[in-house]
N, C-alpha and C positions, 0 to 999 in steps of 0.2 A: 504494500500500500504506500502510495506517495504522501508524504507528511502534508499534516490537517494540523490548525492549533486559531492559534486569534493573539488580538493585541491591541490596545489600548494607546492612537497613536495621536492621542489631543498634539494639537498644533499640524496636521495634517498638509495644514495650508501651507507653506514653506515647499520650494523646489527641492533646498536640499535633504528635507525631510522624506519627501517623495522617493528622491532617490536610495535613501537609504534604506528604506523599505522596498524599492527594487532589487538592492542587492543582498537583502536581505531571505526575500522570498525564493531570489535564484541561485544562491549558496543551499541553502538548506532545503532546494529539491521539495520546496512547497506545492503540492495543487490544490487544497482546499482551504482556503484561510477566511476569517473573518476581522472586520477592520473598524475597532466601536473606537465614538467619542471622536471621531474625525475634524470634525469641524469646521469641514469645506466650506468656505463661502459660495453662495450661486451655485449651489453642486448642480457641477456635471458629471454625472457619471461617466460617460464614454471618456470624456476628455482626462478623468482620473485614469482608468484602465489602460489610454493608450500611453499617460506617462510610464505606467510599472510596465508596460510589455501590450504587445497587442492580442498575443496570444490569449491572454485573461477576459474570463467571460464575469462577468457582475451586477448584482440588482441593490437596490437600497431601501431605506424602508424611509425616503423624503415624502412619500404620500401620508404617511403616517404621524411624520411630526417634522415640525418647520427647517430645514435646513438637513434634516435624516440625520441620524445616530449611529447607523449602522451599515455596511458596507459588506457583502456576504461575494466573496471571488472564487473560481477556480477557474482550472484547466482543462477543455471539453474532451480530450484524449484519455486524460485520467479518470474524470467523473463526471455522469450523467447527474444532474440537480432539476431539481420539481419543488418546485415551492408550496407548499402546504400551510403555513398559516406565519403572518407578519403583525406586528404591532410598533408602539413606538419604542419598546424595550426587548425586542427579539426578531429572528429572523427564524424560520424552521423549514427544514427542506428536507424531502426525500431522498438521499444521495444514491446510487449503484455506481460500483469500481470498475470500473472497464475492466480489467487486468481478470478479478477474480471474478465478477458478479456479484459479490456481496453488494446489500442492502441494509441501508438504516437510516436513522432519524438523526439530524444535524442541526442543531440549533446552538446559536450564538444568539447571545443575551449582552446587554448593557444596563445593568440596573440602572436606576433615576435616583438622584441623592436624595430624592423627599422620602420618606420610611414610608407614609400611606402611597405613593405611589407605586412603591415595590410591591405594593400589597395585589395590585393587577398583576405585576409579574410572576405572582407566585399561582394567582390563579391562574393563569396563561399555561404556567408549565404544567399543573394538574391538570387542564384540559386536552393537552396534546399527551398526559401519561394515559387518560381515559380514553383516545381516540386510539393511540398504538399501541400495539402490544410487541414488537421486535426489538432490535437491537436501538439503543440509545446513546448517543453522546449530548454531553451540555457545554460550551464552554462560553467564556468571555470575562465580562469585569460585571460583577453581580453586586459591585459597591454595597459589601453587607459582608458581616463576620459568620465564622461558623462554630468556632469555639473561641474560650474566653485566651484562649496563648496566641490567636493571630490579629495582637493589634501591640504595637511598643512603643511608649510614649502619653501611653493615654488609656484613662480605665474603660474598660467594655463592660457591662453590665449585661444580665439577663434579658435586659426587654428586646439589646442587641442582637439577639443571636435564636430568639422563639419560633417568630414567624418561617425566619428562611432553612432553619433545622426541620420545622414542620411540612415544610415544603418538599425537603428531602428525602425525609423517611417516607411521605405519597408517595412518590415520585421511585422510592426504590433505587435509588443514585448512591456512589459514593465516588470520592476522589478514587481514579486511578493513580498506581501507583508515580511517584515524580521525583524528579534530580534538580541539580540547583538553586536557586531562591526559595526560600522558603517566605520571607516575604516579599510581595508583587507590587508595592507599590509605596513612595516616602514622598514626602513632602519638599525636599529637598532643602531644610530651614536649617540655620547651624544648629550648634547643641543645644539644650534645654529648650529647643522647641521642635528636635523635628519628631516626624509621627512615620511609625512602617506597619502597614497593615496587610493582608492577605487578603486580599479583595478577587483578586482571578485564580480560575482555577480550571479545571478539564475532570469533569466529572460522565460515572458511564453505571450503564443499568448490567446483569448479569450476563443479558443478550449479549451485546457490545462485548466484551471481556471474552465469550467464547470465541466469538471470528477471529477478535486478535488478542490471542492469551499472554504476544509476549511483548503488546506494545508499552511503551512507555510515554511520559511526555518531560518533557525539559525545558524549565524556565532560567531562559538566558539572561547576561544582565540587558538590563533598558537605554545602556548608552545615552543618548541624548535625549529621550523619552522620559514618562514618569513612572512607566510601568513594566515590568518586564513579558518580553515576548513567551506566549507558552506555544510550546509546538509537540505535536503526538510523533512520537517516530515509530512506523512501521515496516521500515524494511530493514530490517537488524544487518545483515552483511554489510551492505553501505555505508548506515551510521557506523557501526564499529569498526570498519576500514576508514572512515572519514575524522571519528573520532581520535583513532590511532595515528593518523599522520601529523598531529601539530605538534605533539610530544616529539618526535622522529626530527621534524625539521628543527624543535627549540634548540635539540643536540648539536646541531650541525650550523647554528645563527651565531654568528658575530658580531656584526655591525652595519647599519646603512647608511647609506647616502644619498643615495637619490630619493625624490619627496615622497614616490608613490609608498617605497618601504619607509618612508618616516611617517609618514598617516598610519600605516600599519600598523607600526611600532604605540603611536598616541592613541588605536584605538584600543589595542591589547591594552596598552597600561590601564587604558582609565575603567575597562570591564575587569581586570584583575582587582581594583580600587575598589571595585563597586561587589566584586565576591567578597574581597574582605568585610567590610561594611554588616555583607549578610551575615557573618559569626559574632562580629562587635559593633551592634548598631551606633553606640554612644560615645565610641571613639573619637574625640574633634580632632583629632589630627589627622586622619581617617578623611571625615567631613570636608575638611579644609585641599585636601590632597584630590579628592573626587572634583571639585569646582576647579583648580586649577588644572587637571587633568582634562577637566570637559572644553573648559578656555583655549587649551593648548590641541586639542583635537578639533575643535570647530575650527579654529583660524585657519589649520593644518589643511585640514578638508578645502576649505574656501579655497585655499593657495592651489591645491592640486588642480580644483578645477580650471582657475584663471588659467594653470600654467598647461592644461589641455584648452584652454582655447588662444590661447597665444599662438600654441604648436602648432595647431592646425590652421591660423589664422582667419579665423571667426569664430565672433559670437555665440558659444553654443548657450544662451540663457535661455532654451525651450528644446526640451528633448524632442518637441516635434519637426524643430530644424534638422537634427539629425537624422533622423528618419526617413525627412524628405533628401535629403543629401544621398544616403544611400539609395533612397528609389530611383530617383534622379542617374545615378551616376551608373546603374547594370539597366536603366532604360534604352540610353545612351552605348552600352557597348552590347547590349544585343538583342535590342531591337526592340520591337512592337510583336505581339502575339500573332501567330501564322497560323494558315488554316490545316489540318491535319488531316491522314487519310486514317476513317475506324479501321478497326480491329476485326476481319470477317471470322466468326466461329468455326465455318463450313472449313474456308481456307487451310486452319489450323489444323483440323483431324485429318486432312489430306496426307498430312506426314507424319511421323515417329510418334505415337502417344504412347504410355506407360500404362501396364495391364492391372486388372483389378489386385491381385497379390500384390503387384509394386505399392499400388493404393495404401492397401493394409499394411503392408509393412512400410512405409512412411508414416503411416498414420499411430504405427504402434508407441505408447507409450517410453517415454526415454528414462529409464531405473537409473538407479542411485549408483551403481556399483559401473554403470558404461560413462558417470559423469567423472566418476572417478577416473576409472584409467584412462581418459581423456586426456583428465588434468595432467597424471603421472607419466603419462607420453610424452609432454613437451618436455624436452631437456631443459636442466636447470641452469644452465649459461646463456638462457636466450634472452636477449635484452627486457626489460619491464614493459608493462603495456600503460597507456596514459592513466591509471590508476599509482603507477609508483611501486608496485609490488611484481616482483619477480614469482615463476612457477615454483624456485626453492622455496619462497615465504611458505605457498599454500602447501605443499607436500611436507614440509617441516613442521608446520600448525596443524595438520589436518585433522588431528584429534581433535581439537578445540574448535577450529573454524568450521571443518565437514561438512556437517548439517546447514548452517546458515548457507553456505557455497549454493549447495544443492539445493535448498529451496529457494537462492534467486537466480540459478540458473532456468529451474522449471518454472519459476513466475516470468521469467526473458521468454522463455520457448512459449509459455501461455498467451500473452500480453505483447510480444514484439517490442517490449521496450525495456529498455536498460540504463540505469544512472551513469554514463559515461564519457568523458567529452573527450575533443581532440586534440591538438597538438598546440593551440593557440589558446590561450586564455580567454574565456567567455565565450567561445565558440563549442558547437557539439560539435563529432566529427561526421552526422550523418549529412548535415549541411554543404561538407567538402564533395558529398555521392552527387545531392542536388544540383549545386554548381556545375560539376562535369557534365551530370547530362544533359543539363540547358546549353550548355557550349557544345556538344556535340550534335548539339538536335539541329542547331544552325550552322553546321558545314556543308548541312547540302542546299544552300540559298546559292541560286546560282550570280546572285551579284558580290558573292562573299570572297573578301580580297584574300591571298595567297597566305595560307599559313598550317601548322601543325602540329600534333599534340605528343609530347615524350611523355611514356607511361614509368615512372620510377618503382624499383622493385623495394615495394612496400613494407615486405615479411622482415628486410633487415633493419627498418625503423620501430614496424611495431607489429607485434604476431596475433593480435587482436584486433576485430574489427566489433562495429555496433551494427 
């Protein structure tokens, strides 16, 4: 399953905020997110979607209340969404995973700071526990406590924490299990006045916990935000080969120079700043080290950007110039859209077709033990594939890894897709297949000036393909 979670991204309106919830969402292999407390002006929705990518499909719940609250996205490859019931403090949808088929109920919530107005939200959620009965997930900023140790700074009393317990126990919900933050959300005030509360969370019914018994979810820190991001992770091989790589490179870091690695370097610190914080809230040196951190990473960021629009010499202050820049510029070198000749059926079975046994034995199931010696086929001195890890890694781990391997091998052979990119940062490499064959489809334009393609042998750069 591609990671599903939410966030809490008040201040929305800012480009570089924008963006960093772009890069946010395409790091961590997001397709279903939800986006409370935004606080777009004049929202436009389309106009949001095409800053984070175009690929992102999104509905909002502005009909619902003045300027909308709530922003519900994903990726129409990943997951088919049906929207089943909206209000001004939720969004509820019927999700199905492309990949596996599962099904279930997906609702992102935004509580309302008024206490009676949460009070419609709680009946909202017992209305959609009495309408479904399958799997359930809940997530978002439900601005309400659930026990009396998730608030620091400031006393929580019982009347805090009645209604939205009672809601829960209906509802038959509890937190899935989770990593990092334990609190979601501070004020960010110096000492003797700031406040950390546990306000977001990812909560799931017994349905939900069966599909994915082994998801988890992990609340990052909120960098420039007030809240931290929570994200479910369900492709366990990925995350844990993704997670494994930043340890690996810490080993191997020196020093930088150049800006993009010193933003880097300013965002690591100030999220390491913001881990600590979560063991010793009332630390003021802590406090004080986080604000300087945040000052020294916005500027940082700022600088990088001017210093990519220097380079390229324009103005990129609207990711939709970019965009149009690249449409513009593969318009220009290969053309305008030509007219094709179909595909005739008939034509095709006129030569070599594959008999019904071939059928079935293509079609037969691929076991555990042929992905294995697959794997133990490739010699261990073959160069690494754009993942970073060599065939020794996995034959050396294979106790430990095996199983994860093997179930997102069989999810790739299921689903045709795989978390993998290629040789160019931010680029997949299924894009580089695109490319050739739009350039190959127009060499036979007969007004096409003189030229030719060298095919490089691939296997010695990288012995994996997507």
């Amino acid at each position: 399953m591609d990671n599903i979670g939410s966030w809490n991204v008040r201040g929305m309106n800012k480009l570089t905020k924008q963006l960093e919830i772009k890069r946010f969402l395409y790091n961590n292999n997001v397709g279903l997110f939800g986006l409370v407390e935004h606080k777009i002006k004049d929202l436009d929705c389309s106009k949001v979607l095409n800053n984070l990518g175009q690929h992102w499909n999104g509905v909002s719940n502005i009909q619902c209340h003045p300027g909308g609250r709530i922003i519900l996205i994903w990726i129409e490859q990943c997951f088919t969404v049906n929207i089943i019931a909206m209000s001004d403090q939720l969004i509820s949808a019927n999700v199905k995973e492309v990949s596996s088929g599962n099904e279930f109920m997906f609702t992102v919530v935004y509580g309302s700071n008024d206490e009676e107005e949460r009070l419609t939200l709680w009946n909202d959620l017992k209305h959609i526990k009495d309408s479904w009965g399958g799997p359930w997930c809940i997530c978002g900023d439900f601005n309400n406590l659930l026990d009396f140790n998730e608030r620091l700074g400031r006393p929580v009393h019982w009347s805090d924490i009645t209604e939205f317990r009672e809601c829960v126990d209906y509802c038959e919900v509890v937190d899935i299990k989770a990593q990092g933050a334990f609190f979601t959300w501070n004020n960010k005030q110096e000492s003797g006045s700031r406040v950390y509360s546990r306000l977001d969370r990812f909560m799931i019914n017994g349905d939900w916990l069966q599909l994915y018994p082994e998801a988890y979810t992990y609340f990052l820190p909120e960098g420039l935000f007030d809240d931290n991001p929570c994200l479910c992770y369900g492709r366990v091989v990925v995350n844990k080969l993704r997670n494994l790589k930043q340890p690996l490179k810490e080993l191997n870091r020196n020093r930088f120079s150049d800006i993009e690695k010193v933003v880097g370097v300013a965002k690591f610190t100030l999220y390491n700043i913001q881990c600590q914080l979560q063991g010793d809230p009332t630390n003021t040196s802590l406090m004080n080290a986080e604000a300087s951190a945040a000052d020294t990473y916005r500027g940082l960021a700022k600088a990088h950007f001017s210093f990519l629009s220097q380079k390229s010499k324009v103005d990129w202050s609207d990711p939709n110039d970019i965009e149009q820049a690249f449409l513009s510029y593969y318009v220009d070198l290969l053309g305008t859209k030509a007219p094709t000749i179909p595909v005739h059926s008939a034509t095709v079975k006129l030569g070599p077709v594959i008999t019904d046994d071939l059928k079935l034995l293509l079609l037969k199931p691929i076991t555990k033990d042929e992905i294995k010696a697959t794997m133990f086929s490739i010699p261990a001195a073959k160069s690494p594939g754009p993942d970073g890890f060599t065939s020794h890694f996995y034959k050396d781990s294979w106790d430990i890894i095996g199983n994860d391997v093997v179930g997102a091998i069989k999810d790739f052979l299921t689903s045709g897709k795989m978390s993998q990119g290629g040789f160019i940062r931010g680029r997949n490499i299924v894009e580089n297949v695109l490319i050739c064959q739009d350039l190959i489809r127009l060499y036979n334009r007969k007004t096409a000036s003189p030229r030719c393609i060298i095919k490089i042998d691939l296997r010695k750069a990288d012995d994996t393909v997507e």
